[in-house]
C-alpha positions in Angstrom: 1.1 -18.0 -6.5 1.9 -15.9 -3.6 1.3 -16.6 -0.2 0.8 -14.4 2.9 1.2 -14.9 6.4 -1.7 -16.3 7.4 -1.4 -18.7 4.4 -4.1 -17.7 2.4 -3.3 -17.3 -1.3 -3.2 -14.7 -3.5 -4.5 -14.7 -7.4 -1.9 -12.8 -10.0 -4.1 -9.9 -10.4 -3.9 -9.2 -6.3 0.2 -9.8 -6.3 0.1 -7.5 -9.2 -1.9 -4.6 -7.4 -0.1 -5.5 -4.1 3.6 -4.8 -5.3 2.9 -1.8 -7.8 1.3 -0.7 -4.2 4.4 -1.5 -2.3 6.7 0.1 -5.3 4.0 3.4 -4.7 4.5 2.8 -0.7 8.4 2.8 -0.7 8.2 5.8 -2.8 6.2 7.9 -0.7 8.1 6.8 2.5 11.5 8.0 1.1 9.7 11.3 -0.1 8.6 11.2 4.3 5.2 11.5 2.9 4.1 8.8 5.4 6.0 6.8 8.2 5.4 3.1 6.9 3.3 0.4 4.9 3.4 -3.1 5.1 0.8 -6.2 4.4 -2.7 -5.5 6.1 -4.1 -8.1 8.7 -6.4 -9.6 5.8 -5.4 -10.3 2.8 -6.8 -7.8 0.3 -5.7 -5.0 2.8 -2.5 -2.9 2.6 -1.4 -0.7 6.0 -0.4 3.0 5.3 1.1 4.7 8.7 -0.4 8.5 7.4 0.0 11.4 10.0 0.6 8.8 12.6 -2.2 6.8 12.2 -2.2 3.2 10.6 -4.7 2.9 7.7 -6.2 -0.5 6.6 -7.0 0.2 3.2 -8.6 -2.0 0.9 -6.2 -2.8 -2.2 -7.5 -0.6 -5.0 -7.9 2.6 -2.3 -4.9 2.2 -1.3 -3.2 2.6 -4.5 -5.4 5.3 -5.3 -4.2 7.7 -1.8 -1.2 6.6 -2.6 -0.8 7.7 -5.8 -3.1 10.8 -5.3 -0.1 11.6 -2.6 2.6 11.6 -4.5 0.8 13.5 -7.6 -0.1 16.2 -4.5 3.7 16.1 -3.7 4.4 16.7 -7.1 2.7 20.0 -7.5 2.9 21.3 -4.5 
């Protein structure tokens, strides 16, 4: 069990998602396709800093822009 800053806890399948979304995250920040990521204010939120802006995505979009970047990246 995981738990997040404001103490609420996470079941395995959400810890899963969240760190293959940080591993995605830390990816695209080395590649300077965004400017940061971190832990959303509620818990089945990640933050994406994207153009400038902070994005509070829900879990499952998040790893889908984030992967959709990097494939973008990728080919472009």
């Amino acid at each position: 069990m995981r738990y997040l800053k404001d103490s609420k806890v996470m079941n395995s399948t959400e810890a899963t998602l969240r760190d293959e979304i940080r591993e995605l995250a830390e990816e695209a920040f080395h590649q300077k396709l965004i400017s940061g990521h971190g832990d959303g204010p509620d818990i089945k939120e990640y933050q994406i800093v994207y153009q400038g802006k902070p994005r509070h995505l829900p879990l499952e979009q998040a790893r889908f822009f984030l992967t959709n970047l990097l494939y973008r990246s990728r080919i472009h």
